[in-house]
C-alpha positions, 0 to 999 in steps of 0.5 A, spaced: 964 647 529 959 645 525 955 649 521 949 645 518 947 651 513 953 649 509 949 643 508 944 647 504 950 648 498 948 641 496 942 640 492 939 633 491 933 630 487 926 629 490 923 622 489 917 618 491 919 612 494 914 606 494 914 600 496 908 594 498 907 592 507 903 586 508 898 588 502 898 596 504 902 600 498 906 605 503 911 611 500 914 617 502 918 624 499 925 623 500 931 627 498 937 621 499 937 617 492 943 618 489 946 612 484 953 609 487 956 604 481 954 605 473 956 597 472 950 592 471 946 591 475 948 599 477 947 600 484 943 606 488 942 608 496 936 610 499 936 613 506 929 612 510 927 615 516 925 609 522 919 613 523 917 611 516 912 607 514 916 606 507 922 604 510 918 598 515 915 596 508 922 596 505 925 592 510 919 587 509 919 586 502 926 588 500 924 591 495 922 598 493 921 603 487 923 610 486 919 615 482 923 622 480 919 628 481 919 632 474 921 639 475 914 642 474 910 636 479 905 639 482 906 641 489 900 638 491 903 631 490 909 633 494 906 636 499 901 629 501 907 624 499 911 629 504 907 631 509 902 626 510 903 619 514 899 613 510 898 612 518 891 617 517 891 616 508 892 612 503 897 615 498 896 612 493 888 612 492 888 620 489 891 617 483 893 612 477 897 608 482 901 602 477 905 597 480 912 594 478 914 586 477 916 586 484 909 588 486 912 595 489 907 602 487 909 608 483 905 614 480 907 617 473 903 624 475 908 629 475 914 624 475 921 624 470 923 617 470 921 610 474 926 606 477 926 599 481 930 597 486 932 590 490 936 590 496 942 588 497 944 591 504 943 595 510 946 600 514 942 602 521 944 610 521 940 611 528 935 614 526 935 611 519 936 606 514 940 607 509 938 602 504 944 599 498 940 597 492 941 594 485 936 597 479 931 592 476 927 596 473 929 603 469 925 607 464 923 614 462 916 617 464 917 624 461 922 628 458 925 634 462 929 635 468 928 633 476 925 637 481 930 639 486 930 641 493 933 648 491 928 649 487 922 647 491 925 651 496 925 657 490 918 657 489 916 659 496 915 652 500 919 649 506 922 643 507 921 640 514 926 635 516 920 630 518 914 630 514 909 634 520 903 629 520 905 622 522 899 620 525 900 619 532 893 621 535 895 623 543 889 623 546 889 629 552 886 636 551 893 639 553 900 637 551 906 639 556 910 645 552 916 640 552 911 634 550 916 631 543 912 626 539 914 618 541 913 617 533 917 622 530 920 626 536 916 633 532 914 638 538 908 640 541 907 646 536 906 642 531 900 639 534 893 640 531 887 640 536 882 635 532 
């Protein structure tokens, strides 16, 4: 038996991932970046979801970088780096958006540190990629702790496995109620009529 609920006893850091694809700045919210080895250069994992414009950026250039949300980061930058694909919005464009030696973006509104990435290796996980990576980059924007998951989930807000918006448009006035999204495998619930 497999209780998935005793995967929410773990709590993880929200952080921003950005990264550079064919001159477009892509970035995603994920909950998967966590530090493997202390030596030098250190070496972190990420995991990216396929479906995700990030990773494909990721796998193109090989490099990304990773801002922490502070644990005051407003919702707002959560929610439009969570919930929206850069299918149908530029991220990036609502903010002071800086790039780091490997050309990679981050925004420093609402976040506690900054670090940057190289891959060294890749894991096909099916569904994701993980991604191993050293640091090249490491600096502090903000002195305070990290926003986690169970915190976020304690002010009320719910965290989807999947961002809900990935930008696929199907272009018919009616879904069938089995109808799955061939982008991001979302139900026909959760598609809005434009």
């Amino acid at each position: 038996m497999i209780d998935r609920k005793a995967y929410n006893s773990i709590s993880y850091s929200i952080s921003i991932v950005g990264s550079l694809q064919d001159g477009k700045y892509r970035g995603c919210v994920v909950n998967s970046l966590q530090q493997l080895t202390s030596s030098s250069p250190a070496k972190f994992a990420v995991t990216l979801n396929k479906y995700n414009l990030t990773e494909a950026a990721v796998e193109q250039t090989g490099a990304f970088c990773a801002t922490v949300a502070a644990a005051d980061c407003p919702h707002d930058i959560i929610n439009l780096f969570g919930y929206k694909s850069g299918r149908i919005t530029d991220k990036f464009a609502a903010y002071d958006t800086k790039t780091d030696d490997a050309g990679c973006p981050y925004i420093t509104d609402g976040m506690c540190a900054r670090l940057s990435f190289r891959v060294v290796q890749q894991v096909d996980l099916d569904s994701a990629v993980l991604f191993i990576a050293e640091v090249t980059e490491a600096e502090i924007l903000k002195d305070g702790g990290a926003l986690t998951v169970d915190a976020f989930k304690n002010v009320g807000k719910e965290v989807p496995p999947n961002a809900p918006v990935c930008g696929y448009v199907h272009k018919s006035d009616t879904l069938p109620d089995n109808f799955r999204c061939p982008v991001c495998k979302q139900p026909a619930s959760k598609f809005e009529k434009l």
